[in-house]
N, C-alpha and C positions, 0 to 999 in steps of 0.2 A: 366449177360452179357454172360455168359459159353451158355446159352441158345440162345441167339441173335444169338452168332456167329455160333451154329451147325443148327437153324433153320431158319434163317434168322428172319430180324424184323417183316416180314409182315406176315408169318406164325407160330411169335410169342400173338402177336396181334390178328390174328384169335383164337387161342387157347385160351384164356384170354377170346376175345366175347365169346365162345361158354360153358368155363367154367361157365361164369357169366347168359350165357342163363337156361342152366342148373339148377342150382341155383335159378333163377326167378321162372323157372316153376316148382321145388320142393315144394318150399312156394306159391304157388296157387294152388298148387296140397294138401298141408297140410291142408291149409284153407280151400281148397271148401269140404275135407274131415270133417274137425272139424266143419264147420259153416253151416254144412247141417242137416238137419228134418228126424227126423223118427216117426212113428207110428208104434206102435203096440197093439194087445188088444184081449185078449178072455174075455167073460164074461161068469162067474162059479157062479150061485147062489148057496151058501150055508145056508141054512137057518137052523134055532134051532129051531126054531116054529112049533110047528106042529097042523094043523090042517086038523078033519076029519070030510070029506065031505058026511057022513053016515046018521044023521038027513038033517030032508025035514027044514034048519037054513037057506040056500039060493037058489038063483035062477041064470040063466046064463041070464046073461043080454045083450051081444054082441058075437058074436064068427067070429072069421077070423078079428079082427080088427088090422090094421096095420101101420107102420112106418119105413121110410128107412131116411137115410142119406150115403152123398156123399164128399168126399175129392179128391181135385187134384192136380198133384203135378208136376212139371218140372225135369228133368232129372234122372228119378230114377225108382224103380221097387216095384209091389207092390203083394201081395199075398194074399191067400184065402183060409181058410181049413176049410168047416162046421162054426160055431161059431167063429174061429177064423180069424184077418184081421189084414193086420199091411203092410206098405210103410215103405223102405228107399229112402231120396230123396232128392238133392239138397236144394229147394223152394216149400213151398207147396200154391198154387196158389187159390183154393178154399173150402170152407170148412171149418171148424175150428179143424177136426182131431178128435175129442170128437165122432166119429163115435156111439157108443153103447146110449150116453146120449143123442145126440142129437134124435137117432131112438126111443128112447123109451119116448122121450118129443113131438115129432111127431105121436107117438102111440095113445098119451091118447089126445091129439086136432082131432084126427081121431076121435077118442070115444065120444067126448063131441061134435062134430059137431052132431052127430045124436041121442045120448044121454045126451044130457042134460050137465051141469057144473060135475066135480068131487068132490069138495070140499063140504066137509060133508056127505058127503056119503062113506061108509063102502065095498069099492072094492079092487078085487084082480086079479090078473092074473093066467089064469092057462095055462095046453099047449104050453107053450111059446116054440116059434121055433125062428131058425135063423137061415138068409142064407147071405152069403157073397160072392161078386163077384170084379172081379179085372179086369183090362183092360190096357194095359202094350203095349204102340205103341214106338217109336224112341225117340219120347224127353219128351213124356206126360205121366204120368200114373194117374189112377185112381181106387179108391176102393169105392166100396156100398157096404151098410150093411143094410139088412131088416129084422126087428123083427114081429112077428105077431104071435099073442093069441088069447083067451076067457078070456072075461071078466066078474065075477061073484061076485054080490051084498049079504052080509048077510043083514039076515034079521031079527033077531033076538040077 
């Protein structure tokens, strides 16, 4: 009442709406923070394996063979460093975000479209590159990731 009477009702009443506006758009501001997508991703082959490419044991059987994939996202930002790719972002719109697995599942359907089935055969990748690209407009972003190698059969 001490407030009524120094503010009157009606620009007690505003103060109240505007607290409670306040408030609303804290908790949509929480949630579209907490309930928003992110990707990120470098891929680091570390292998234990070693093998030398020293005996005439294989042959190069494709080179420059390639695979990209693509993710799109609503309101958000997304980046590119060499090997490295990764989106914060509201809603991701297309794509499944698996960028690296998908490129390299895409690689080897490049390979088999002009060589042949994979399965049972004794291949490997070498030269593996990767390049990654971002595109970042006002409401939309998007990241590509392209992998692309040689492919080498043993044979022995």
């Amino acid at each position: 009442m001490e407030q009524a009477a120094r503010y009157g009702v009606g620009q007690m009443k505003a103060r109240q709406g505007m607290k409670r506006r306040i408030s609303i758009a804290l908790g949509i501001l929480g949630l579209v923070t907490l309930g928003g997508c992110s990707q990120a991703g470098m891929f680091i082959a570390g292998n234990l394996t070693t093998v030398e490419l020293s005996a005439p044991n294989y042959r190069v059987v494709a080179v420059g063979v390639s695979g990209e994939a693509k993710a799109g996202y609503l309101l958000g930002v997304s980046f590119s460093n060499g090997p490295q790719a990764g989106s914060l972002a509201l809603a991701r719109v297309a794509g499944t975000g698996q960028l690296y697995k998908e490129a390299l599942a895409n690689l080897w359907l490049d390979f088999e479209k002009t060589h042949g089935p994979v399965a049972g055969r004794r291949l490997a990748l070498a030269n593996i590159r990767y390049d990654a690209d971002s595109r970042n407009l006002l409401f939309y972003t998007d990241t590509k990731l392209c992998v692309r190698a040689d492919v080498i059969e043993f044979t022995d």
